[in-house]
C-alpha positions as CSV (number, residue, x, y, z in Angstrom):
1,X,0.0,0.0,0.0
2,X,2.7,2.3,0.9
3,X,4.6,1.7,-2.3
4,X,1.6,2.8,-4.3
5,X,0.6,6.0,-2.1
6,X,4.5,7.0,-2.9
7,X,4.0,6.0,-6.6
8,X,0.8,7.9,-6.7
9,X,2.2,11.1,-4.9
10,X,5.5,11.0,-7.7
11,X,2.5,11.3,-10.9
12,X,0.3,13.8,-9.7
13,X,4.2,15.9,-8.3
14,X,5.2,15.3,-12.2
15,X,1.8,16.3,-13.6
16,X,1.9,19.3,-11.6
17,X,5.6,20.1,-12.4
18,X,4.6,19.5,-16.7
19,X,1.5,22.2,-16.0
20,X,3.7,24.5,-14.1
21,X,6.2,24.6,-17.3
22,X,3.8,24.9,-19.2
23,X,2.0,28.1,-17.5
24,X,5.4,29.4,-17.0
25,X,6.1,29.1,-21.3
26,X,2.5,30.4,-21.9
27,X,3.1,33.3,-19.9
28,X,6.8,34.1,-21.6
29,X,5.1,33.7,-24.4
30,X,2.1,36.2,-23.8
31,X,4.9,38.8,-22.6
32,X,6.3,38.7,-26.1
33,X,3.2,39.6,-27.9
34,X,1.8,41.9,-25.6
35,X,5.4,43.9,-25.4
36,X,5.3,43.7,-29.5
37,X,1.7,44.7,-29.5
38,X,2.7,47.5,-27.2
39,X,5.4,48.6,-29.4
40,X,3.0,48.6,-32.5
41,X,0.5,50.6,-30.3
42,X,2.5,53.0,-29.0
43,X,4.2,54.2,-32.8
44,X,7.8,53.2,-30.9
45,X,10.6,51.3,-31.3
46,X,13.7,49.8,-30.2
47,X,17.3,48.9,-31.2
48,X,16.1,45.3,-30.4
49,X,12.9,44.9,-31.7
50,X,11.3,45.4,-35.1
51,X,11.3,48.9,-36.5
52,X,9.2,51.0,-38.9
53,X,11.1,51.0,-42.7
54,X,10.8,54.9,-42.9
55,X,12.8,55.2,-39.4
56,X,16.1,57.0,-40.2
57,X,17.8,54.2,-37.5
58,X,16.4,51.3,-40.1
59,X,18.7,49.0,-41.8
60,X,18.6,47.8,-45.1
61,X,17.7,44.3,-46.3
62,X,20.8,42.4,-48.0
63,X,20.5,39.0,-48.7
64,X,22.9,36.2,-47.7
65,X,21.9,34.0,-50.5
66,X,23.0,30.1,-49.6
67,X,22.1,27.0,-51.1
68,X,21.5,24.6,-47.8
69,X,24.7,23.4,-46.4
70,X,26.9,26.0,-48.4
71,X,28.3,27.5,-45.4
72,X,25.1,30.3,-44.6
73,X,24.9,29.3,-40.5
74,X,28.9,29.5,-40.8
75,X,28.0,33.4,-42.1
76,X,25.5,34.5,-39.8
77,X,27.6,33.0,-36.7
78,X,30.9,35.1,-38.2
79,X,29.1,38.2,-38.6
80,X,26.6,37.8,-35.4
81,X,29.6,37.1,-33.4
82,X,31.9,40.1,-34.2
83,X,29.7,42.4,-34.3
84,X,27.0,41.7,-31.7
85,X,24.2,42.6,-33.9
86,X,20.9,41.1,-35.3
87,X,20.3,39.4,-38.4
88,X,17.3,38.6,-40.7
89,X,15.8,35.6,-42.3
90,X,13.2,34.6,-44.8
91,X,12.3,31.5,-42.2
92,X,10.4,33.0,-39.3
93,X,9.2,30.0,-37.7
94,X,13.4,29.7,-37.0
95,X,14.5,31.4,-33.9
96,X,18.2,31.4,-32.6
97,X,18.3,31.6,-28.6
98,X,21.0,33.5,-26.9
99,X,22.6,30.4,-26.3
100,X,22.7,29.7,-29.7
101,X,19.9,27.0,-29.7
102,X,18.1,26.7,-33.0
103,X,14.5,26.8,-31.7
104,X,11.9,25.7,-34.4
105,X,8.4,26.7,-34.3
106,X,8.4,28.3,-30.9
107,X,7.8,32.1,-31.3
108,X,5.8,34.8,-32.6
109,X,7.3,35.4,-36.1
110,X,8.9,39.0,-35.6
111,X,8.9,41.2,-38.6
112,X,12.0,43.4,-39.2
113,X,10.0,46.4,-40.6
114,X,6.6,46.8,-38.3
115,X,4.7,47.9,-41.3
116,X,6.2,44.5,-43.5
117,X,4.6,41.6,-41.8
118,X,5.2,39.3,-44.4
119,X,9.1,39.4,-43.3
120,X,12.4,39.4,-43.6
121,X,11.8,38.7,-40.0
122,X,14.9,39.3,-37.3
123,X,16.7,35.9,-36.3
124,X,17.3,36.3,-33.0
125,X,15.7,38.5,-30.3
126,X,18.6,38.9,-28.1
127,X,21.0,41.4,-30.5
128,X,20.3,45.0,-31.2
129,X,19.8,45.8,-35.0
130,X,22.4,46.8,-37.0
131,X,22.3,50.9,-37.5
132,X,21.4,53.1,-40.5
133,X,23.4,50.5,-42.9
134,X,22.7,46.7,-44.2
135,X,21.0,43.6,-42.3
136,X,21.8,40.5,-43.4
137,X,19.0,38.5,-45.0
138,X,19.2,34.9,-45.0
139,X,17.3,33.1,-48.0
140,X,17.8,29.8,-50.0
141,X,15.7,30.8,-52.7
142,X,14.5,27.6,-54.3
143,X,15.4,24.3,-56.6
144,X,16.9,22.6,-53.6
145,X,14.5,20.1,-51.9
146,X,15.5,16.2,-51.0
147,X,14.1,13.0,-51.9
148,X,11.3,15.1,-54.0
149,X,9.8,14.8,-57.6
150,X,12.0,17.0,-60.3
151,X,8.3,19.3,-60.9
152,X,9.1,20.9,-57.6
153,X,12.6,22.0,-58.0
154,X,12.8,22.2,-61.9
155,X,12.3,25.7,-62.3
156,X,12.8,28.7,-63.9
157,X,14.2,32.6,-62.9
158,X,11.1,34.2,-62.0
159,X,9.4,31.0,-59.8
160,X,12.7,31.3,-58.6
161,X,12.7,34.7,-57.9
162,X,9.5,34.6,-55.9
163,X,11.1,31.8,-53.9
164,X,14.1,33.7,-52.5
165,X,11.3,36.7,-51.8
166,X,9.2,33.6,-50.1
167,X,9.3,32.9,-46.1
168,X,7.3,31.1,-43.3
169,X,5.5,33.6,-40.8
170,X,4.8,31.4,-37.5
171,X,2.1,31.7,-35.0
172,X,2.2,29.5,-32.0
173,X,-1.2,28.8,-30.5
174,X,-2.1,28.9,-26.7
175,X,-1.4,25.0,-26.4
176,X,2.3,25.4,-27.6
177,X,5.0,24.7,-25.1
178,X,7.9,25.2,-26.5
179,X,8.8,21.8,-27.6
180,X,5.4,20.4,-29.4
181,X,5.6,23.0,-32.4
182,X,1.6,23.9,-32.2
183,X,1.1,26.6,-33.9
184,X,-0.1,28.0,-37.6
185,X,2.8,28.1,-40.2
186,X,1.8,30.7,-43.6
187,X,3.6,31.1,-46.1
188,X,4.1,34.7,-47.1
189,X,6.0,37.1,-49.8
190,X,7.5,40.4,-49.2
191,X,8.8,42.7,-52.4
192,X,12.1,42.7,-53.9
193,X,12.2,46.6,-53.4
194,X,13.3,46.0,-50.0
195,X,16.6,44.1,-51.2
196,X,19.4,46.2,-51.9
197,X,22.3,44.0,-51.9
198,X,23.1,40.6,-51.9
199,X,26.2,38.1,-51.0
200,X,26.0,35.0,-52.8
201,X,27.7,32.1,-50.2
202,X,29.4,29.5,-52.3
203,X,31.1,26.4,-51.6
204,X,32.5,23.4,-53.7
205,X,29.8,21.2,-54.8
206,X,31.0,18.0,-54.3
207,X,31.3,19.3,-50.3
208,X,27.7,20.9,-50.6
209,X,26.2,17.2,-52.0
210,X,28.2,15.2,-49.3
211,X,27.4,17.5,-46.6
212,X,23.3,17.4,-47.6
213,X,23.6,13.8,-47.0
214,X,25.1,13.5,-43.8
215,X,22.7,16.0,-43.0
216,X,19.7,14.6,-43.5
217,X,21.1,11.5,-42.2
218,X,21.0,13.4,-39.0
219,X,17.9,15.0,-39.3
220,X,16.0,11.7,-40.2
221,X,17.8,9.8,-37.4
222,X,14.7,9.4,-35.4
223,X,13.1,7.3,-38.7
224,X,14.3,3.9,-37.9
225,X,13.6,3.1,-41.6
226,X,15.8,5.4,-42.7
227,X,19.0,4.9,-40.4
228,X,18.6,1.0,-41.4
229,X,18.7,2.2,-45.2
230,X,21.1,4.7,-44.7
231,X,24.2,4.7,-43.2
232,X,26.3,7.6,-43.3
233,X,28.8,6.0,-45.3
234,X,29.5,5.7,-49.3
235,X,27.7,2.8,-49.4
236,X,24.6,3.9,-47.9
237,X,25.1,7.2,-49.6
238,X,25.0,5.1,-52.9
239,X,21.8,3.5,-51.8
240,X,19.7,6.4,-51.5
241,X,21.3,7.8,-54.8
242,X,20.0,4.5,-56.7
243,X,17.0,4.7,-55.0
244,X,16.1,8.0,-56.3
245,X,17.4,7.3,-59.8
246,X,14.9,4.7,-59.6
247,X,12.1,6.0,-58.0
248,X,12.2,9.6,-59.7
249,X,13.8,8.4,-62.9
250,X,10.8,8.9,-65.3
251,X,9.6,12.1,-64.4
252,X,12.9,13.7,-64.4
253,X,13.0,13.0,-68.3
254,X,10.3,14.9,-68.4
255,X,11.5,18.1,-66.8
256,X,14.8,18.0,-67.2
257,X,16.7,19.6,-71.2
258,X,17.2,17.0,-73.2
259,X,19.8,14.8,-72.8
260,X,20.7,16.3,-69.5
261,X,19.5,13.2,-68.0
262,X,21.2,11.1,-69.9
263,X,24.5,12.7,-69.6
264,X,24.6,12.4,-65.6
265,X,23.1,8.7,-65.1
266,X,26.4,7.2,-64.3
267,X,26.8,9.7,-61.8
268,X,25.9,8.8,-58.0
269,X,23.3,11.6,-57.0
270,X,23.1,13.2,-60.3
271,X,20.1,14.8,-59.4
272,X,21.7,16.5,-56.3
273,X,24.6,17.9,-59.1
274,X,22.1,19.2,-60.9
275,X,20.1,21.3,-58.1
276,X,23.7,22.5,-57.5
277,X,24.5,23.9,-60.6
278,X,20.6,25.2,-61.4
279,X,20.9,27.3,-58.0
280,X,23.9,28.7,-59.2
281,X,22.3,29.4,-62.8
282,X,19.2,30.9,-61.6
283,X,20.9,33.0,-58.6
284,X,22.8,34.6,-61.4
285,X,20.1,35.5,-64.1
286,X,18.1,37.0,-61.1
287,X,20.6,38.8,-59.5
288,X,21.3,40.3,-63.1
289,X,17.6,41.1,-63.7
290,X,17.4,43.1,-60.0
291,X,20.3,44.8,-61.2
292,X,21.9,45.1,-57.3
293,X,25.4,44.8,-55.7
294,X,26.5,41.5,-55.2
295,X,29.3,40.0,-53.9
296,X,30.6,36.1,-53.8
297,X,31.0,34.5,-50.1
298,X,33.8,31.7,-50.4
299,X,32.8,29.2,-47.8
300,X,36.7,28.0,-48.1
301,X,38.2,31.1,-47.7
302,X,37.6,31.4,-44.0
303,X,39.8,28.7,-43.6
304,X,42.6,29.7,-45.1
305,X,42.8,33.4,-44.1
306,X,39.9,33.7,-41.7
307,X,40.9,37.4,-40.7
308,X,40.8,39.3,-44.3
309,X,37.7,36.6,-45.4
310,X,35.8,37.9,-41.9
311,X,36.8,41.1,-42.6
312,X,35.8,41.6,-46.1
313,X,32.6,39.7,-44.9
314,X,31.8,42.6,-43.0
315,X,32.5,45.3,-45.0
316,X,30.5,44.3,-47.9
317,X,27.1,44.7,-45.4
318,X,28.8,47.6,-43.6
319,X,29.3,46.2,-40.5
320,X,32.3,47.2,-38.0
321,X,33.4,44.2,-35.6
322,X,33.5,45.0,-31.8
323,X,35.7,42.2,-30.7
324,X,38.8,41.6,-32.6
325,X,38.7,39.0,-35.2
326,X,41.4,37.0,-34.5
327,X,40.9,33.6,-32.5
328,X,36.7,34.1,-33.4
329,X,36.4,31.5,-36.4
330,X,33.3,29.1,-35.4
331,X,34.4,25.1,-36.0
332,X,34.5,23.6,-39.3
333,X,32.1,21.3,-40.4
334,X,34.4,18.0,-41.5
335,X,33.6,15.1,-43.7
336,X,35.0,11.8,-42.1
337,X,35.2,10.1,-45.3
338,X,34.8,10.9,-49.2
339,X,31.7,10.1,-50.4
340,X,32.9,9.7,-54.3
341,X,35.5,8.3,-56.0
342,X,38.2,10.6,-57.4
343,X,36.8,8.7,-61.1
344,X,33.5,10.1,-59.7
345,X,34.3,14.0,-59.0
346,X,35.9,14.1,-62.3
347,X,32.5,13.0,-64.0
348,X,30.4,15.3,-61.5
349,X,32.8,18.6,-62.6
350,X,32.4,17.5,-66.4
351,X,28.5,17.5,-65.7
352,X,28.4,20.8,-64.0
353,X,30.6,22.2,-67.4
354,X,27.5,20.8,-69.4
355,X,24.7,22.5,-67.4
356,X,26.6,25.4,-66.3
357,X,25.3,29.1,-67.1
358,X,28.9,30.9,-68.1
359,X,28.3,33.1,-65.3
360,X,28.4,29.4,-63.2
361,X,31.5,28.6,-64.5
362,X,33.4,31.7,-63.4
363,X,31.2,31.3,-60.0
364,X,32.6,27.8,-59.3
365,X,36.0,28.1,-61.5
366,X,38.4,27.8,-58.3
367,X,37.1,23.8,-57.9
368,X,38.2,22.7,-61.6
369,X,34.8,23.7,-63.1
C-alpha cells in the first residue's frame, strides 16, 4: 500500500511540475506579444525589436543567398559574433536563442520592418539591429528540396525569384509549449524593393552534396527506416542515390533539357549535381535582372585566411566588428570520409561544365569547373 501512495504522490508531483512549465512558457510567451503589441500601439521602437522602414535608424535588407549546407549558418555566426548585432531571415518559424539553440516553431514570427509583416523577419531576439546601414538576410531561394519529384525544383528565374522573396510567418497557439511545435505556419511574400544587396555564399559542390547527406542523415535519425537504409557512409550514400534514380527516374526525363539526363546517369546523386549547378544558374540570371550589388561569399576562404575573409565579410554589409577577429572562427564542419571516388568527381565537374550558365563557370571556376 505504501509503495503505491508513494507512486501515486510522484505522478500527480510530475503532472503538476509539466502544467507549471507549461504556465510558465505560456506566460513568456504572452509577454512577447503583448510587449510587441505594445510597441505597434505606441508608434515606438527599439534597437532590439522590429522597426518602422521609414525610421532614419532602419537597416537595409541584404540577402545572404546560400544553397542549404553551403556555409550560410557558418556566415551569420561570423558576422553575429563580431559584431554583436541582429540578423534577418526569410524562415520566421526559426528562432536562434542566446545560447545559440536553433529553436523551431516556438515564437511569434517577428517582422524586421513593423509595417512588412510578411518578413524578412529578425533571427534572433537577443541582439540590437544593425544601425542606418545593411541587415543580413538569409534566404535559400528555391530548386533545392531532397528525396522530391523534379516538378518541384525544376524551375525557372522568376518562380525562382519569388522563392528567395518567399518565407514562413509562425504563429504558436495557446497549447504550444515550446517543444510540441503547435502553432499556424503561412507562407508569405514580401517585395524585392526592399533588397538592396546581396552576398551570394558558395562552396565546392562536391562538399555541398556530401554535406546534404550526412545531414539529412542526421535530421532523419529518429526514422528507424531510414537509419537501417542509410548509413552515413559511401555505401549507404549510394543507396539512396539508386533509389532516387529509380524511383524519380521517369519524371525527371520529363522536366529535365534533353539529354541532360542522360548525360549524368552514371553519376551517383546526379540529381543533387544538378540542383547545385541550377541554383547557381538561376541566382545569377536573377541577381542580373534586379540589377543590385552583389558579392561572392567563399565558404573555403575562411579557412585559409579567416581574418581578411571575416573582414571583407563585414564590409561588404557595412558592418564594423566589436571584438577583434582573430581567434573568433566558429568550427569547421568536417567530412569523415569521401563520399565519391576521385573517377567520380571528375564526371560530376564535367557534368556541372554541361549545365553550367557561363556566369556558373566563373562562380565555381576555383574547384576545376
Amino acid at each position: 500500500m505504501k509503495n503505491e501512495i508513494y507512486i501515486v504522490s510522484c505522478l500527480i508531483i510530475s503532472v503538476v511540475f509539466i502544467s507549471l512549465l507549461g504556465i510558465h512558457h505560456s506566460l513568456q510567451m504572452q509577454q512577447q506579444r503583448l510587449s510587441r503589441d505594445k510597441l505597434i500601439g505606441n508608434n515606438e521602437r527599439t534597437l532590439d525589436q522590429s522597426i518602422r522602414e521609414a525610421d532614419p535608424l532602419a537597416p537595409k535588407v541584404a540577402w545572404v543567398l546560400s544553397y542549404p549546407c553551403a556555409g550560410s549558418d557558418f556566415v551569420i555566426d561570423v558576422i553575429q559574433k563580431l559584431t554583436s548585432r541582429n540578423t534577418a531571415s526569410n524562415y520566421g518559424h526559426l528562432v536562434e536563442e542566446a545560447s545559440g539553440i536553433l529553436s523551431r516553431n516556438v515564437y511569434d514570427s517577428a517582422p524586421l520592418f513593423l509595417d512588412r509583416i510578411n518578413g524578412p523577419y529578425l533571427f534572433t531576439y537577443h541582439l540590437p539591429l544593425p544601425v542606418k546601414t545593411f541587415i543580413p538576410t538569409l534566404s535559400h531561394c528555391g530548386g533545392y528540396c531532397a528525396h522530391c519529384y523534379p516538378g518541384k525544383y525544376v524551375m525557372k528565374r522568376d518562380t525562382f525569384m519569388k522563392k528567395c522573396l518567399t518565407g514562413t510567418k509562425f504563429t504558436p497557439s495557446k497549447h504550444n509549449n515550446g517543444e510540441n511545435g503547435y502553432g499556424f505556419t503561412e507562407e508569405v511574400q514580401y517585395d524585392s524593393s526592399l533588397v538592396k544587396k546581396a552576398g551570394i555564399v558558395v562552396r565546392n559542390p562536391l562538399d555541398v552534396i556530401s554535406t546534404r547527406f550526412i545531414y539529412f542523415s542526421n535530421s532523419y535519425s529518429v526514422n528507424l527506416d531510414w537509419t537501417q537504409r542509410y548509413e552515413q557512409s559511401r555505401d549507404g550514400f549510394i543507396t539512396y542515390c539508386t533509389e532516387q534514380k529509380i524511383k524519380f527516374g521517369e519524371e525527371e526525363s520529363k522536366f529535365y533539357p534533353d539529354n541532360a539526363r542522360e548525360a549524368g546517369i552514371d553519376i551517383p546523386c546526379y540529381s543533387e549535381v544538378y540542383k547545385v549547378v541550377q541554383w547557381h544558374n538561376l541566382v545569377c540570371e536573377t541577381l542580373d535582372y534586379m540589377s543590385i550589388p552583389y558579392k561572392h561569399i567563399y565558404y573555403e576562404d575562411f579557412f585559409t585566411d579567416y581574418d581578411d575573409s571575416a573582414r571583407d565579410l563585414l564590409e561588404f554589409y557595412g558592418m564594423a566588428h566589436v571584438i577583434p577577429i582573430s581567434g573568433t572562427r566558429p568550427d569547421q564542419v568536417r567530412l569523415n570520409q569521401e563520399l565519391y571516388t576521385p573517377a567520380e568527381s571528375k564526371k560530376v565537374l564535367n557534368y556541372i561544365r554541361l549545365l553550367a550558365s557561363d556566369c556558373t563557370k566563373k562562380v565555381l571556376s576555383r574547384y576545376g569547373v
